[in-house]
C-alpha positions in Angstrom: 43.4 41.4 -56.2 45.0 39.2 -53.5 43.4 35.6 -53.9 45.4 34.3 -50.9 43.1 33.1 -48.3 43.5 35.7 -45.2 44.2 33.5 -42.1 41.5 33.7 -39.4 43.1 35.1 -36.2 43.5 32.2 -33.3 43.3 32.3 -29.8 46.5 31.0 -27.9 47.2 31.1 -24.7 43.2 32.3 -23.7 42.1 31.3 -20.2 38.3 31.4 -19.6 37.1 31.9 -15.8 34.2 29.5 -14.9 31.7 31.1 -13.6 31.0 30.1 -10.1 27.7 28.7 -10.6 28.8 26.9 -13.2 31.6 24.9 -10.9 30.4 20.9 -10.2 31.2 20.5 -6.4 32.9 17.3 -5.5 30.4 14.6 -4.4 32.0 13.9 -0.9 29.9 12.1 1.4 32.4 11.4 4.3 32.9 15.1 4.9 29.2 15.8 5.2 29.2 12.7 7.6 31.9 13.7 9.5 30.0 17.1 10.4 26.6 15.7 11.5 28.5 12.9 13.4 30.2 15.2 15.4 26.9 17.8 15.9 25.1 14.0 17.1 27.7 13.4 19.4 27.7 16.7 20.8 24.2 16.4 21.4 24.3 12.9 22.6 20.7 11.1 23.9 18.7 14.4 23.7 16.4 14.2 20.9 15.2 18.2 21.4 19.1 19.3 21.3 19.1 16.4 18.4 16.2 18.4 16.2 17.7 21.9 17.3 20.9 20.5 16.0 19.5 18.9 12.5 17.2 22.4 12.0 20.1 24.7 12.0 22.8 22.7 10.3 20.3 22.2 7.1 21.3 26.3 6.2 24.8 25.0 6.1 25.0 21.7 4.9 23.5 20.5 1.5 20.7 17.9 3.2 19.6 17.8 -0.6 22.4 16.1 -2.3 23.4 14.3 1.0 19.8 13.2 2.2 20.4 9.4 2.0 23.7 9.7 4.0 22.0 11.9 6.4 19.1 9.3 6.9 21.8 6.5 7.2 23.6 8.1 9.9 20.5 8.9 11.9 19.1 5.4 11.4 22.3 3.4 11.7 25.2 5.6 13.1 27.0 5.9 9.8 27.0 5.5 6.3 25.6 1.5 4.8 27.0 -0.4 3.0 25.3 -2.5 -0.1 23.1 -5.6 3.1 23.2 -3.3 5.7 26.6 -3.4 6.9 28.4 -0.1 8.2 32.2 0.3 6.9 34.8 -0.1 9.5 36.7 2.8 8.3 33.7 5.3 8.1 33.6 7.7 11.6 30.4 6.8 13.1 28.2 8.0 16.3 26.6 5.9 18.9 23.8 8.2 19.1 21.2 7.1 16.5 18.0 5.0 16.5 19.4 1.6 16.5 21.2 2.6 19.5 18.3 3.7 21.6 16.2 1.8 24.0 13.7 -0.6 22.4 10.7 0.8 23.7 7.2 2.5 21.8 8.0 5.9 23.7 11.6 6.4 22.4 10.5 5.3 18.9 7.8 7.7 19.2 10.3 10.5 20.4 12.5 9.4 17.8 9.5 9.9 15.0 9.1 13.3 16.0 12.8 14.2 15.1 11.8 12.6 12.0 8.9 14.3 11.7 10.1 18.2 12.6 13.4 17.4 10.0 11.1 17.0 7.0 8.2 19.7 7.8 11.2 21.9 8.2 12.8 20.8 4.8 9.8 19.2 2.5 12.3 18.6 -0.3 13.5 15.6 1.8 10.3 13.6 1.6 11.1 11.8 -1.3 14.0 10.9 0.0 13.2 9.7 3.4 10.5 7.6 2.0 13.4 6.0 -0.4 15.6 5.4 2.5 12.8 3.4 4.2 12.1 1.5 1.4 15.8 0.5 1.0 16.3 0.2 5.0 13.4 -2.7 4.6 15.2 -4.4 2.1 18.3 -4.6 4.2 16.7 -6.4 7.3 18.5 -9.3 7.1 21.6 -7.3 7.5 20.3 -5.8 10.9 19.9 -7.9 14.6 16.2 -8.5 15.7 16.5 -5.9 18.0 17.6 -3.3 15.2 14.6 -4.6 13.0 12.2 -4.2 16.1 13.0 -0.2 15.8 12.8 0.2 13.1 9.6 -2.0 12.6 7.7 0.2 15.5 9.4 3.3 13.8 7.7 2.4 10.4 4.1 1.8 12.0 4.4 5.4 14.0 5.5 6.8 10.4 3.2 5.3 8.9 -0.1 6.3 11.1 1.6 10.2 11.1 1.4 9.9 7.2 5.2 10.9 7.2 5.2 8.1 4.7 3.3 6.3 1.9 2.4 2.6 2.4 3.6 1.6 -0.7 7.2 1.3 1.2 5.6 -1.9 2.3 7.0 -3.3 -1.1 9.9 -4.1 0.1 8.4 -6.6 2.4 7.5 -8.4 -0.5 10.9 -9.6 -1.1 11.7 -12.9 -2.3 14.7 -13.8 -0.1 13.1 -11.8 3.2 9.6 -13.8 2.9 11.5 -17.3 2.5 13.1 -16.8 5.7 10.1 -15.4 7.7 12.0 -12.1 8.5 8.7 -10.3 6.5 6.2 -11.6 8.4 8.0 -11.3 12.3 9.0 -7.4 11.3 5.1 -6.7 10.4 3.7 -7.9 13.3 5.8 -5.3 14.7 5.2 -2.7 12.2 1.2 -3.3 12.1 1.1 -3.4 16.1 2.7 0.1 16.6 0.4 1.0 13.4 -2.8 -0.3 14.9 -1.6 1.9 18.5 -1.7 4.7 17.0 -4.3 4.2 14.7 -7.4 2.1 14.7 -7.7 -0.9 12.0 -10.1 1.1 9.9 -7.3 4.0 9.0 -4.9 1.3 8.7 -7.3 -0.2 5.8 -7.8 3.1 4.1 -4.0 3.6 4.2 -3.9 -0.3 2.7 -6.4 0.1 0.0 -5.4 3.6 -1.2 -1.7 2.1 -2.4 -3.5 -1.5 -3.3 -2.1 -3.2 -0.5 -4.8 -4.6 0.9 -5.3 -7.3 -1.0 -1.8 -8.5 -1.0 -0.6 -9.2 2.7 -0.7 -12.8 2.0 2.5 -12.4 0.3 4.2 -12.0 3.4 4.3 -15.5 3.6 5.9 -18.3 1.4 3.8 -20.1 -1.5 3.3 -23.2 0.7 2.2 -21.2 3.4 0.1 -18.5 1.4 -3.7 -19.1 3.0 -6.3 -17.0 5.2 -5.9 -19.8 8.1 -2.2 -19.7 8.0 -2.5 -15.9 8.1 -4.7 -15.7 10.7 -3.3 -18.1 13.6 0.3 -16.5 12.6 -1.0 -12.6 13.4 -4.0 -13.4 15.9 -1.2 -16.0 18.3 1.0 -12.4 18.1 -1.8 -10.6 19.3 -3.3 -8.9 15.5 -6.8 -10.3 15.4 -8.3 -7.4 13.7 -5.8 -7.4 11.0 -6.4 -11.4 10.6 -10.0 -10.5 10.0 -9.4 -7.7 8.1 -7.5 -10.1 5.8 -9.9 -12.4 5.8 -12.6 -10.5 5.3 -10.5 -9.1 2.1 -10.0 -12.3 0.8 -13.9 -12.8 0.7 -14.8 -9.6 -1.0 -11.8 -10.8 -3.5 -13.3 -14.2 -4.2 -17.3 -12.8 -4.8 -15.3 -10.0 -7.2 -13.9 -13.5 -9.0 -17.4 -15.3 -9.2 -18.9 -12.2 -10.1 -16.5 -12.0 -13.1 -17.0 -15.6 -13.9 -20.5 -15.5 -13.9 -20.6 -12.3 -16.3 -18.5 -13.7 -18.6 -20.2 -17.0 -18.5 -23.1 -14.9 -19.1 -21.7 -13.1 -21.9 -20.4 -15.6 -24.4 -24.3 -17.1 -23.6 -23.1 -20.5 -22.1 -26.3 -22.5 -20.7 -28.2 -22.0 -17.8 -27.5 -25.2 -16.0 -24.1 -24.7 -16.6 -24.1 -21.5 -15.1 -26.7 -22.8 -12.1 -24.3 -25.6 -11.7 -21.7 -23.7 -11.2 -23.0 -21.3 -8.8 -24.3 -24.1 -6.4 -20.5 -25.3 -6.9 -19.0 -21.9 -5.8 -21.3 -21.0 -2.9 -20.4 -24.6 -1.3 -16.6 -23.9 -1.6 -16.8 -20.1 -0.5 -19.4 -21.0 2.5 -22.1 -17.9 0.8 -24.7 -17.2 2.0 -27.9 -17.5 -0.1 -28.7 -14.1 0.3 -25.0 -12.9 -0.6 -25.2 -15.5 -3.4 -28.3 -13.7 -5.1 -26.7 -10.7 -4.7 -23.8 -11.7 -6.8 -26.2 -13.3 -9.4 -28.0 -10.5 -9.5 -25.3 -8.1 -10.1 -23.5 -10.0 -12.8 -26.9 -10.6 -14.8 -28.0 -6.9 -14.1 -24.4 -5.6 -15.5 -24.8 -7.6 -18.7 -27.1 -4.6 -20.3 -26.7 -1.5 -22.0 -29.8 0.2 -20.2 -31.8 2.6 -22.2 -31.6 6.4 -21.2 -34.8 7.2 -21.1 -36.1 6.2 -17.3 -39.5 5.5 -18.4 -38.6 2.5 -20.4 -35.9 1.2 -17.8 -38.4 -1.2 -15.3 -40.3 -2.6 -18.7 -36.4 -3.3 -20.0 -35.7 -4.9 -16.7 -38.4 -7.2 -16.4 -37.7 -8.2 -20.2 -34.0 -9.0 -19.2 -35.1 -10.7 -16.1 -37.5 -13.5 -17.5 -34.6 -15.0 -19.2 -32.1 -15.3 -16.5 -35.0 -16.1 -13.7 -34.1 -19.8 -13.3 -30.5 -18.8 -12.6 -31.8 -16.7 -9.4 -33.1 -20.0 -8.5 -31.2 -21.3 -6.0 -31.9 -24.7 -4.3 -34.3 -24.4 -0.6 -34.9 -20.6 -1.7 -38.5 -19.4 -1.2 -38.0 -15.6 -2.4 -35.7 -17.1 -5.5 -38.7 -19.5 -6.9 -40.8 -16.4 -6.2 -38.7 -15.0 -8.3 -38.4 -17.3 -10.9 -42.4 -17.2 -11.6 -42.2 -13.5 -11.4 -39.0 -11.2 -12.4 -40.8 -8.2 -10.3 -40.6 -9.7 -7.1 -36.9 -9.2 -7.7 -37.1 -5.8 -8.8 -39.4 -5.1 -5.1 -37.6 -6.9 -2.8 -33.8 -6.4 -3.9 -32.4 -3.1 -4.5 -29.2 -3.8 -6.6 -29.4 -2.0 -9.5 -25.8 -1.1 -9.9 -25.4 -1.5 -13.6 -28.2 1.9 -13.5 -27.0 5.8 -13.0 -29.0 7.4 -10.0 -31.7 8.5 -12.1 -32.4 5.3 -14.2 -32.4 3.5 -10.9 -34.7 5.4 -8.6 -37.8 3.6 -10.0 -36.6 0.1 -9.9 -35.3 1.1 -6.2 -38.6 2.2 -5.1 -40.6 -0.7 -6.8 -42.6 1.1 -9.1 -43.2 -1.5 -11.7 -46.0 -1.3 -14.2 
């Protein structure tokens, strides 16, 4: 028997053929800007030839891997650099949005080239939406009259729901609010927002990405208040945004008293602490005695697990009410002494019963109290 160890047979000299699909093409920006500079300048100022031109060249171009270049060039001319700058060496056309006349028609024109590229190819959303966002954060690389474009460009965007308003991040910059460059492009922005849509779709769009609470930011720290906030957008022509905002920061501030009161509530602190305290708030805030029982009443209302069965609910009430009934009375208020000496009165005159579910709540809606 041969105990020598047989030697495995090697491979030299073997060549493997990649497989085609399997070949990484070079990353090569300048090419892929070389080709749609030269389809723009064929076009030149005509935006139909423009979007004929952009539709067919996305079956032979890779838009995909090349998106932010492609939104660059269109935007710019060619290819940014890190600020906003465009390289000197880069090929570049004159034929692109910051070019065009500063006017609300062209930007609207220009929108719907915008518009028709990314219905045609939906894969360049995302990307569009990223190249906005980092566009904003390169303003103080552009001239006032580059901003304005694209400031009137992101408001007609914005109201065609081609983006999200959360791109209004990037406003929120550190270095772009110092120098007031935040606030001058969004008067912009929010006037060609507000022209194409009214205030109330400019809210919804606002409160569905949480921005509606935060457009004080656009201002420094020292300048951060709803007076401020209002001369600066109502002197530029905005008054329904300045009281949107400051109706926002109202609703905010009730939210915060509410809370206040709820937890002053819960950890059982007393009740002329708490009555105090409310006479306090609704002399700083400027409430309303009716909007200040409603707050009351919410935040005592809230402070109960209520019982399931509906029957027992309005007895339950009334038993959490006598307790709290000298916090509902506020100084000079006839209905809150009424009720004070009677919880019911309450339970008649002032439908808030929030803290119930639909059913639980019909009877203390309707006033039916035994």
């Amino acid at each position: 028997m041969n105990n020598q160890k047989q030697q495995k047979p090697t491979l030299t000299g073997q060549r493997f053929k990649t497989r085609k699909r399997d070949e990484k093409e070079r990353f090569d920006p300048t090419q892929f800007q070389e080709s749609i500079v030269q389809g723009l300048n064929q076009t030149g100022s005509d935006l139909e030839a423009v979007a004929k031109f952009l539709d067919a060249s996305g079956a032979k171009l890779d838009y995909r891997r090349y998106a932010e270049t492609l939104f660059d060039i269109l935007v710019a001319g060619g290819m940014l650099a890190p600020g906003g700058t465009l390289s000197d060496d880069m090929t570049r056309t004159e034929f692109c949005l910051f070019t065009a006349q500063e006017d609300l028609e062209t930007m609207q024109a220009y929108a719907q080239v915008f518009n028709k590229l990314i219905r045609r190819y939906k894969y360049l959303e995302k990307g569009f939406e990223e190249e906005i966002k980092k566009l904003l954060l390169f303003l103080k690389g552009f001239t006032e009259s580059e901003r304005n474009k694209l400031a009137m460009l992101t408001g007609i965007l914005l109201a065609n729901g081609n983006i999200s308003a959360s791109i209004l991040n990037s406003l929120y910059n550190e270095n772009l609010v110092k120098e007031g460059v935040s606030a001058a492009f969004a008067v912009k922005l929010f006037k060609s927002w507000i022209n194409e849509k009214d205030i109330n779709c400019v809210a919804g769009s606002l409160r569905k990405v949480g921005m509606d609470n935060r457009l004080m930011e656009l201002f420094p720290a020292n300048k951060r208040s709803c007076e401020h906030f209002s001369k600066y957008f109502t002197d530029a022509g905005l008054k329904e945004l300045s009281d949107f905002a400051r109706n926002q920061q109202s609703i905010g501030a009730r939210k915060e008293l509410q809370k206040e009161l709820q937890e002053m509530m819960a950890r059982g602190d007393p009740q002329k602490e708490i009555i105090a305290f409310t006479r306090d708030e609704m002399k700083k805030a400027g409430l309303s005695e009716q909007a200040m029982i409603s707050i009351i009443w919410t935040s005592v209302m809230s402070c109960v697990e209520w019982n399931k069965k509906e029957e027992l609910v309005c007895e339950q009430a009334i038993k959490h009410l006598k307790p709290s009934a000298e916090i509902l009375h506020l100084p000079g208020s006839v209905r809150a002494q009424s009720a004070a000496e009677d919880p019911g009165v309450l339970l008649r005159q002032h439908p808030l019963h929030e803290g119930l579910s639909e059913d639980r709540g019909a009877p203390l809606q309707s006033g039916r109290i035994e």
